[in-house]
N, C-alpha and C positions, 0 to 999 in steps of 0.2 A: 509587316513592313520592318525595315531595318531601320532601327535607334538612331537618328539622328542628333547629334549634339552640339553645340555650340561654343566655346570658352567665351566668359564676357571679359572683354575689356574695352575704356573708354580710349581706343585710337583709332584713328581710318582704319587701318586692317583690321580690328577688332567689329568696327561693323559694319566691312565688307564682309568677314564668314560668319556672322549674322546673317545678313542681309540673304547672302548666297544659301544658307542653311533652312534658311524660312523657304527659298523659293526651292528647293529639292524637294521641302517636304510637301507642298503643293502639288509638285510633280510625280510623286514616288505615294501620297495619300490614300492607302485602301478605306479609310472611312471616318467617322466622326471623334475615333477614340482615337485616331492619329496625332503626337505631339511634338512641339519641338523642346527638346532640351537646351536649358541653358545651363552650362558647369560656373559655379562662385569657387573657383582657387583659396580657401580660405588664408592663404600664405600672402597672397596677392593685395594690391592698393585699392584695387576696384570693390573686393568683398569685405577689407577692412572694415566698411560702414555696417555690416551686418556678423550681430551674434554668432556665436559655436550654436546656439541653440536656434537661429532664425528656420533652419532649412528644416527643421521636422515640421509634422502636420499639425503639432499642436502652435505652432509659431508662424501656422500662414500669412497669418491678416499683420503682421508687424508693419512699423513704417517703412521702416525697413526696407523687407521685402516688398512691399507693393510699389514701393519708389521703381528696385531694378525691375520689376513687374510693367510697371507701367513704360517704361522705357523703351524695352523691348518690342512693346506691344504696339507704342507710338512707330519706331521703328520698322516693324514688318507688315503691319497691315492686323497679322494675327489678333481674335480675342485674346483675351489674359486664357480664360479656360482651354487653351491649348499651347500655353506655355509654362512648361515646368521647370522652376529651377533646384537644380539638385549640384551633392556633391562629389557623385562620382564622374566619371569621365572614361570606364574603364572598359564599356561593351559597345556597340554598335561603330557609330563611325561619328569620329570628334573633327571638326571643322575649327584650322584655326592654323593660323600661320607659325607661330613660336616653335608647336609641339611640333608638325612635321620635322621638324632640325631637329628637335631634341627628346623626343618619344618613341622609341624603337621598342616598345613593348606593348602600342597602340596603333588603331587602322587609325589614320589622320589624313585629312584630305584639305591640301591648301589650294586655297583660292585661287592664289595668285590674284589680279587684281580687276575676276570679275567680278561682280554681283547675282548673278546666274549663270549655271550651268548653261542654256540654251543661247546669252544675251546674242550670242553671233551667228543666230541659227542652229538649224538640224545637222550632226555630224554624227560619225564615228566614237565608239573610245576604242581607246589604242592598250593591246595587252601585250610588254614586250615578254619574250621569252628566252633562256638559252636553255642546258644539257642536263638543266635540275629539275624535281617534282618541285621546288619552291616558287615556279609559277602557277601551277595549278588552284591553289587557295585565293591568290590574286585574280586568277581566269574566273573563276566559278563566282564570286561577288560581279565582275564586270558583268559576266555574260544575267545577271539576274538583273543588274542596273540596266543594261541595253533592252531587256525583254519588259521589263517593266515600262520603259519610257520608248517602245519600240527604236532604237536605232541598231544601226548594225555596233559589228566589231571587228578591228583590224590585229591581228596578232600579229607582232612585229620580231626578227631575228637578226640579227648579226652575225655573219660566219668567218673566217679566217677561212683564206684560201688554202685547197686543198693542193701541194704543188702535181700529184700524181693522181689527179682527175682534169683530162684535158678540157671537161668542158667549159663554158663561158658563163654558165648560167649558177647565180649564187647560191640556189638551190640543193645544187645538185654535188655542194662541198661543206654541208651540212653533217656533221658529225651524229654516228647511232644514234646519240642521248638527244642530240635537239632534233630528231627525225622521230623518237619515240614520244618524246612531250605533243611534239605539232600533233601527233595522231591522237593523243588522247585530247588536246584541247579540241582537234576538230567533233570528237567523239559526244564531246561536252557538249558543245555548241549545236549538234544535231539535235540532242535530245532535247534540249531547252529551245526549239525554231526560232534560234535566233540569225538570221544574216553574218556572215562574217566572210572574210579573207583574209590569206596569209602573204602580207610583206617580209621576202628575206634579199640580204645584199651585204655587201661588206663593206664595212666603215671603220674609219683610221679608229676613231672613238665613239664607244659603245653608249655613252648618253650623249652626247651630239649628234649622233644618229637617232637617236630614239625622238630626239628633239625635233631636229630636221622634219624626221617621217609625219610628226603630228601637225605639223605646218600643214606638209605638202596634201594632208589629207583632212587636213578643215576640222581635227579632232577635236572634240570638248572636253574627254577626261583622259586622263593617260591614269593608269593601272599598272602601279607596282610594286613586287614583294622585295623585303630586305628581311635582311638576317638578322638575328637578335641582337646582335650587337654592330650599335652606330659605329659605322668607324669615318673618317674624313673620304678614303678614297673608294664610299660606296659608289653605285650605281646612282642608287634613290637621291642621295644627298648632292652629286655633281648634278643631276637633274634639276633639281629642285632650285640651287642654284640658279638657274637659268630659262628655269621656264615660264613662258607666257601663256602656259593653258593648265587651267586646276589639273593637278595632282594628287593621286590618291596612293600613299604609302601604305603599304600594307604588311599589318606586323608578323614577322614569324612566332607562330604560336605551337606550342609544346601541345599536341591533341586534335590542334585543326584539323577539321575534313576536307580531306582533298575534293 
């Protein structure tokens, strides 16, 4: 199962991806040794109360730690014995409103302002794509999260009109490179039976569109990859801005398997 993580901190949004992170891992749980991570920032106000030396094993039982132990636990429902806090934050997928905006070298998945993935029902996630293999890494997580928690998957595109294709349909002015992605994500998606469809259309704005589409299609996560470096006028980050349904950023990584 993929590492689920948490960042603590004591504010609403702090445990709303709590809150949301306990209930993924419920949802995503292949067994008893399934955990949820909490990350202590040691830089931070929230971890202040706790030693450089509390997070190792020989430093469990502190007050410490069993304070934000007990917290947590009160929190999700979870026992303690499936709540680990640690101090990295740097593999699976970190849950937590801040870092999305400012972690482009981590998968971060914000909330936004539900407490569950599911709270508004069975849906879609949404994987947008354009002319790069740098959806692929983004596809291949979605299409594992939807098969895991059976829902489908909606791969989304944006084309710029072709003026020397008369047709009407936005498909069909789809350029080589996002006709070559569509076919390997559908490729993907065969082998792993998961449901999906392909939304393509053209829109003035390429995250307002991506927006729009996850309305119109009742989606719960939206799936998507940036570049290693944040910059203001990413995709991810105008997203993120404005979205009302968790988002899952997904870092570009120097090795990833496509």
């Amino acid at each position: 199962m993929v590492k689920i993580t948490c960042a603590f901190r004591r504010t609403i949004e702090g445990r709303l991806a709590i809150s949301f992170g306990a209930d993924l891992l419920k949802l995503l749980s292949e067994g008893p040794n399934d955990s949820l991570y909490i990350f202590l920032n040691q830089g931070s106000s929230e971890a202040a109360e706790i030693s450089s030396d509390s997070l190792s094993t020989a430093q469990i039982l502190t007050e410490q730690y069993n304070r934000v132990l007990a917290e947590v636990a009160q929190q999700t429902g979870l026992p303690s014995s499936k709540i680990i806090l640690t101090d990295q934050d740097n593999d699976g997928i970190l849950i937590d409103h801040a870092s999305a905006f400012e972690r482009a070298d981590l998968d971060v998945l914000y909330p936004s302002r539900e407490k569950s993935l599911l709270a508004r029902g069975s849906g879609p996630l949404l994987v947008p794509f354009g002319d790069s293999l740098s959806a692929l890494p983004a596809a291949n997580i979605a299409i594992m999260l939807a098969k895991k928690l059976a829902l489908p998957v909606v791969f989304y595109h944006t084309t710029w009109i072709d003026e020397s294709q008369p047709s009407t349909k936005a498909e069909d002015h789809m350029c080589n490179g996002a006709r070559q992605v569509a076919a390997l994500l559908k490729a993907t998606a065969d082998v792993a039976a998961v449901q999906y469809n392909f939304v393509v259309e053209t829109a003035d704005d390429v995250a307002e569109g991506i927006l729009q589409c996850s309305l119109r299609q009742s989606v719960r996560l939206i799936v998507m990859p940036r570049s290693a470096k944040t910059t203001i006028g990413c995709y991810v980050n105008q997203a993120l801005a404005k979205t009302p349904v968790p988002l899952l950023a997904v870092a570009s990584k120097s090795g990833r398997p496509l």
